[in-house]
C-alpha positions in Angstrom: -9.1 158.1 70.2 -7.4 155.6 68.1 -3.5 156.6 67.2 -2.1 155.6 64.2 1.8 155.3 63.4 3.0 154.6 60.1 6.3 152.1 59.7 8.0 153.3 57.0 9.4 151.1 54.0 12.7 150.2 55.3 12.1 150.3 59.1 8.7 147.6 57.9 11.3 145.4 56.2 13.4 145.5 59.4 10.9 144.6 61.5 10.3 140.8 58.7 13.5 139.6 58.8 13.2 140.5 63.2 9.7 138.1 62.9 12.4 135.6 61.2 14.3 135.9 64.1 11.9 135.6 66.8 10.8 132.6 65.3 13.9 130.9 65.2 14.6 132.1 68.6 11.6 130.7 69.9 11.5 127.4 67.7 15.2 126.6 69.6 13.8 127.1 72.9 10.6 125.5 72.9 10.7 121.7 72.2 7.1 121.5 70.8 7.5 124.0 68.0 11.1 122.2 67.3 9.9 119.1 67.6 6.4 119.3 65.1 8.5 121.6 63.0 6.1 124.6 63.1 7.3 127.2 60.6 9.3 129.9 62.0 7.6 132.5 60.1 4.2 131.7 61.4 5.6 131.7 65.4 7.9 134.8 64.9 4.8 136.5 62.8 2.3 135.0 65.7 4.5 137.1 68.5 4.8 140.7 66.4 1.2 140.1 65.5 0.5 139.4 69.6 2.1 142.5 70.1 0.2 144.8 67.7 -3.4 143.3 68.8 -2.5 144.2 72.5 -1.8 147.7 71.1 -4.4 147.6 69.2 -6.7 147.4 72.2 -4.7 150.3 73.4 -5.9 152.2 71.0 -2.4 152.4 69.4 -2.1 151.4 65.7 0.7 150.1 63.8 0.3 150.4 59.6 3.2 149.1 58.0 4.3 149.9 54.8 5.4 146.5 52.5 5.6 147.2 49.3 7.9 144.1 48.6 5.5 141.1 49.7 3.7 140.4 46.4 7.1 140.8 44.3 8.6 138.3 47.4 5.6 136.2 46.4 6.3 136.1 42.5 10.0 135.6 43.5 9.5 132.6 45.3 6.7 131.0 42.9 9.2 131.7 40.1 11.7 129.4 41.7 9.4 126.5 42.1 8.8 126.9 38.3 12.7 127.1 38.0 13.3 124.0 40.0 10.5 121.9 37.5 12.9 120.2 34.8 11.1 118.1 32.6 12.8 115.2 33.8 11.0 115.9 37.4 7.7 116.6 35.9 7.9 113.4 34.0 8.3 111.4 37.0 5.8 113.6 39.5 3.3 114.2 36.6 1.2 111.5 37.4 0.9 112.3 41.2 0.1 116.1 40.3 -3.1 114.3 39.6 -3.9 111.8 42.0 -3.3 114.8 44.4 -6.0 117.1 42.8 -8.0 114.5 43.1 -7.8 114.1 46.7 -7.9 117.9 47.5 -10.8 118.3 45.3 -12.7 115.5 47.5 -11.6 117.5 50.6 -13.3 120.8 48.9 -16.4 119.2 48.5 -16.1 117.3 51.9 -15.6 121.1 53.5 -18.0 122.8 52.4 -20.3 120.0 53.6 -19.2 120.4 56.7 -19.2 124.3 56.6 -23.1 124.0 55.7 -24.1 121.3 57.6 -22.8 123.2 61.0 -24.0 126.5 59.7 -27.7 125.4 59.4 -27.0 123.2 62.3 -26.3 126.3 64.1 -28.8 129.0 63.0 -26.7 131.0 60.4 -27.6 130.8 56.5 -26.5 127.6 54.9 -24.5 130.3 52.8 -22.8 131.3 55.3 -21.2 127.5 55.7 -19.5 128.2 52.3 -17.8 131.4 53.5 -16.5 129.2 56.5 -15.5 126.4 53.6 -13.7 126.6 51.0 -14.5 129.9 49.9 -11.8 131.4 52.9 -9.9 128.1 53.9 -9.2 126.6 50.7 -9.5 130.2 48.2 -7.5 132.5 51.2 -8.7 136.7 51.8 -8.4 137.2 48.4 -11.5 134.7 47.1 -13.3 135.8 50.5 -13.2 139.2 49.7 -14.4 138.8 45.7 -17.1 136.5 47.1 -18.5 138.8 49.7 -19.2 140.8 46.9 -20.7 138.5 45.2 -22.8 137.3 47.9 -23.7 141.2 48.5 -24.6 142.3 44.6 -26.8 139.2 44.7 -28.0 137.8 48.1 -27.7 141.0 49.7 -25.6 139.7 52.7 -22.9 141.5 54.3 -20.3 138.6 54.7 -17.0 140.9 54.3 -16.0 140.9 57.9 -17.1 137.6 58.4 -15.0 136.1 55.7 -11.7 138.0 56.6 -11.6 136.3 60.3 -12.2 133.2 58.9 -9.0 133.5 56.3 -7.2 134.8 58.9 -7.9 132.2 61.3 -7.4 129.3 58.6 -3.8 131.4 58.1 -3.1 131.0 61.2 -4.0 127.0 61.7 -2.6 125.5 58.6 0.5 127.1 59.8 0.5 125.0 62.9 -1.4 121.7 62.0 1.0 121.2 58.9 3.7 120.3 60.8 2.6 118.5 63.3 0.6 115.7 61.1 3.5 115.0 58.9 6.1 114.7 61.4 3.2 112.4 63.5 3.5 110.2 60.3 7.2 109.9 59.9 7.5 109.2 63.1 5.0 107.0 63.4 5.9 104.2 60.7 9.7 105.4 60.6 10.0 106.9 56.8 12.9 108.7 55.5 14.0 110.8 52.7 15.4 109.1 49.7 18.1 111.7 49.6 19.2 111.0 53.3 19.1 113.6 56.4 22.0 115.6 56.8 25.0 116.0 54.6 25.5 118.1 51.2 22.6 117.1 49.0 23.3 119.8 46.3 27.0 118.5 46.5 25.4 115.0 46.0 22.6 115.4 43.7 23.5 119.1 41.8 19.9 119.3 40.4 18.0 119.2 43.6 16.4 121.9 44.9 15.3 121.2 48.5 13.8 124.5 50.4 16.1 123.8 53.4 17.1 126.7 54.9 20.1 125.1 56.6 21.6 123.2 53.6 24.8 124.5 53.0 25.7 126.0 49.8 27.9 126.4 47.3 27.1 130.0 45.5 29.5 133.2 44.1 27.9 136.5 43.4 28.0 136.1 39.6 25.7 132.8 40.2 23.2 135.0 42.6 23.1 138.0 40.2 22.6 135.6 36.9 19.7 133.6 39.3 18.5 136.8 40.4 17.8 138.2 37.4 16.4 135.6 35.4 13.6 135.0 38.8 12.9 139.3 38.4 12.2 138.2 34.3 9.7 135.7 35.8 8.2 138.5 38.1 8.0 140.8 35.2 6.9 138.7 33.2 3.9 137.7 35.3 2.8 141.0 36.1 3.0 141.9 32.0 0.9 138.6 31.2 -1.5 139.3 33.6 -2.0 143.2 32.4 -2.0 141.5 28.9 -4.9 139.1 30.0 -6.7 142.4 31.8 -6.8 144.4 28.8 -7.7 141.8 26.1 -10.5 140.4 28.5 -9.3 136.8 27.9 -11.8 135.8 30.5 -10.5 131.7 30.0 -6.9 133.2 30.7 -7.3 135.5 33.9 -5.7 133.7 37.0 -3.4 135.5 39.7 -0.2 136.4 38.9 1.9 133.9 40.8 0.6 131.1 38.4 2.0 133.4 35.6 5.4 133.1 37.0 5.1 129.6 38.4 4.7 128.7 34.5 7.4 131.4 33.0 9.8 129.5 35.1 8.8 126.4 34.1 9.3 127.4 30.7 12.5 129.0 30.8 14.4 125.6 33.2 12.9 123.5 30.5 14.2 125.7 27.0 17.7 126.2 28.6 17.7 122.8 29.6 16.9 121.2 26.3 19.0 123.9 24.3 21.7 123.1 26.8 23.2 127.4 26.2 22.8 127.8 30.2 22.6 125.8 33.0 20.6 126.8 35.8 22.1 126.9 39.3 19.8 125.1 41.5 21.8 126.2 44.6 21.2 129.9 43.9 17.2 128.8 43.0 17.4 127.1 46.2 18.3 130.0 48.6 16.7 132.8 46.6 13.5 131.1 46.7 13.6 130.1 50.7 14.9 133.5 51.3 12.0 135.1 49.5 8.9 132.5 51.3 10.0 133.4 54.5 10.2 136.9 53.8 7.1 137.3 52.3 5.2 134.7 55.0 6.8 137.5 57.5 4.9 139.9 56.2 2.0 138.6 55.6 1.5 137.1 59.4 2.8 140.3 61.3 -0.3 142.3 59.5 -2.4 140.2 60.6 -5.4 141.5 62.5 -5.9 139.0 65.4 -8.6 141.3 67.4 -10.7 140.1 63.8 -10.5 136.5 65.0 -11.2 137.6 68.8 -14.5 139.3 67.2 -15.7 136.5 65.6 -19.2 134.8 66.9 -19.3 131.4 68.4 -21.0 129.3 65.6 -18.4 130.6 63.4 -15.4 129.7 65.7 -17.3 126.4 66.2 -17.9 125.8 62.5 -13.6 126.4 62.4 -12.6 124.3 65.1 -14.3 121.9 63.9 -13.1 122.3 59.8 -9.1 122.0 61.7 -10.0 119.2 63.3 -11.2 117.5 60.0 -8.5 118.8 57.5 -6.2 117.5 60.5 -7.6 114.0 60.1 -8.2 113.6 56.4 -4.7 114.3 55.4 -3.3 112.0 58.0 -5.6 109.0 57.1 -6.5 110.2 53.4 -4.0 111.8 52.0 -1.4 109.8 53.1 -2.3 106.6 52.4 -3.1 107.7 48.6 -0.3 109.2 47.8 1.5 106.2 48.8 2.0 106.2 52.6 6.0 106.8 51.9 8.5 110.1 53.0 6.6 112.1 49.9 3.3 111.8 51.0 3.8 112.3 54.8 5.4 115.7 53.5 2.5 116.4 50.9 -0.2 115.7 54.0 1.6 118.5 55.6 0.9 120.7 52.8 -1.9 120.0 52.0 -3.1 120.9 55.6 -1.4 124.5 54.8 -3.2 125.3 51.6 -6.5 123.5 52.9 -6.8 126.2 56.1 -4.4 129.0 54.5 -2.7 129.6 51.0 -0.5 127.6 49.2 2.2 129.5 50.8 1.7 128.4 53.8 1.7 124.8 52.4 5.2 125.4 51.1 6.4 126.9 54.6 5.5 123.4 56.2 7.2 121.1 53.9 10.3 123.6 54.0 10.2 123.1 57.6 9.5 119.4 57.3 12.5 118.9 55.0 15.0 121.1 57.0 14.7 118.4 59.7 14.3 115.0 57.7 15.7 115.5 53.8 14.3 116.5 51.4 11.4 115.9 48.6 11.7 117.3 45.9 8.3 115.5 44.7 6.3 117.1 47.5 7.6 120.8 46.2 6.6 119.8 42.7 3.1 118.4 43.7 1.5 120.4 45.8 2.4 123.8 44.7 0.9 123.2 41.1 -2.3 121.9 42.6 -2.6 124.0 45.3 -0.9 127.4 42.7 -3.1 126.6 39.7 -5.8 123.7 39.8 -7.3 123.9 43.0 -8.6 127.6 42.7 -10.9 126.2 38.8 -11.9 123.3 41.4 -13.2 125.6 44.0 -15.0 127.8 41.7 -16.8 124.7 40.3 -17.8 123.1 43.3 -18.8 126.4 44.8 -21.5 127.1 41.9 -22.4 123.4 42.9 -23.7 124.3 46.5 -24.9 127.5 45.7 -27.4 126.2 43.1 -28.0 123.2 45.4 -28.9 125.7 48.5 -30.8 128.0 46.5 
């Protein structure tokens, strides 16, 4: 008989910021995590979610309650629309597009692969879309709206199927991210522009760098201004997107977190321009690495492991095998065409985080990146617009592509 044990609110909040700790705990001690910079959310989150699978197979339950990881989610996405002056865009506008371009190859490149093993293997060539882009690229949320999809229409039960593949591509752009880019700077020596070490915000006062160890300058009337203008972007979102839902402005619907990425944008760019309020990049800074790791908590210490241990052999094969490529294309690909500098070695590690996971993730791995070799700024700007926004109409087009192609 299976127990269940519900964590409350506060005590499940606890237990995030304790998967923060873990993580850092273990980072220090184990040189391989330290040295490839694997985020500390995704080992921390990798141990509580180790725990709850044993228990699991105890017969022992664990539900917690987090009703704070989608507003953590908005919080942060609102800061990377904060930290977007037009004076950035201007000069990483043009690499916004060079990088779709390249993760948009990789979609259609992944979902080759997905179908190409699937039928090599005996399972429905479908089924190599479910192990492509629809979980590793889209994330549990585009798994879950295609399995019904592929249900209403093809009457196949893919639900379970897809959910242990997003999980497991959670898990692996979490640790492949870091690992790739570090290989690179390594590897032919490149540094930040900015430096490593030392005060950048002291240096450069509109940088915002996702370093969790840069030292900062802040009061509490600076947080609670900053706080309150990220909660109008979080608002704001969720109003835009109820806006969208009841109009049925079908061109308009995306999730929320694009909503707020763009709010931001908007409001760093009208109080920059009117010049009635200047924005403190510090406080943007820590409020938004605060909330990622937070919400990255969360999301990997619910993880259901046992769903990855249930998964059949083709389909673990087809995944291994989708790593293994990501893992290569960004470190001879991606690189090299975003210009084989600092920027792009940190932009290959994102892109192996949204590739497998969710933008998210993506974000976690350059943050980690950057906390050991300086920052770039053009790496935050990049890939979290393509991977936010872009990518998800690029997935949806190449999708219909191989379906009507298959079928």
């Amino acid at each position: 008989m299976n127990t269940v044990y519900s964590i409350g609110e506060l005590e499940s909040f606890l237990v995030a910021i304790l998967v923060l700790f873990i993580g850092h705990t273990v980072n220090r001690h184990v040189p391989f995590f330290k040295k490839y910079n694997i985020p500390e959310p995704i080992i921390g989150g990798l141990v509580v979610a180790a725990v709850i699978t044993v228990l699991h197979f105890q017969n022992i339950t664990l539900a917690f309650s987090l009703p704070m990881q989608n507003t953590l989610m908005l919080m942060f996405f609102s800061t990377v629309g904060l930290a977007a002056s037009y004076k950035l865009l201007a000069r990483g506008g043009k690499k916004v597009f060079i990088f779709l371009g390249i993760a948009s190859i990789y979609i259609i490149l992944q979902n080759a692969v997905g179908v190409s093993l699937a039928t090599a293997l005996g399972l429905e060539p479908l089924m190599g879309l479910v192990a492509g882009s629809i979980t590793l690229s889209g994330g549990h949320g585009t798994g879950a709206a295609w399995s019904q999809t592929f249900a209403e229409h093809y009457n196949m039960n893919t639900l379970e199927f897809a959910m242990a593949a997003a999980t497991f591509g959670l898990v692996m752009g979490g640790i492949i991210g870091g690992p790739v880019a570090q290989r690179l700077i390594d590897k032919h020596k490149l540094e930040s522009s900015y430096g490593i070490g030392g005060n950048h915000h002291k240096d450069h006062p509109d940088l915002v760098t996702y370093d969790q160890l840069e030292e900062d300058n802040v009061t509490a009337k600076s947080v609670l201004e900053t706080l309150f203008i990220i909660m109008l972007c979080v608002a704001g979102a969720r109003w835009v997107g109820h806006l969208v839902a009841s109009f049925d402005i079908s061109w308009l619907k995306m999730p929320d977190f694009v909503y707020a990425l763009f709010l931001g944008v908007v409001i760093t760019n009208l109080t920059e321009m009117t010049r009635g309020y200047k924005m403190n990049n510090e406080c943007v800074d820590i409020l938004g690495t605060v909330a990622l790791s937070l919400f990255l908590a969360m999301a990997l210490m619910s993880l259901k492991l046992w769903e990855i241990f249930d998964l059949a052999i083709p389909l673990l094969i087809i995944l291994m095998v989708q790593t293994v490529v990501l893992a290569c294309f960004a470190y001879f690909v991606t690189f090299r065409v975003m210009g084989s500098n600092y920027d792009a070695a940190v932009m290959a590690g994102g892109h192996c985080g949204f590739g497998m996971g969710a933008t998210p993730t993506a974000v976690m791995n350059m943050g980690a990146l950057v906390s050991r070799n300086g920052p770039s700024p053009q790496a935050f700007m990049v890939v979290p617009i393509v991977g936010a926004f872009f990518i998800d109409i690029v997935n949806l087009i190449v999708l219909q592509g191989y379906i009507g192609f298959i079928l």
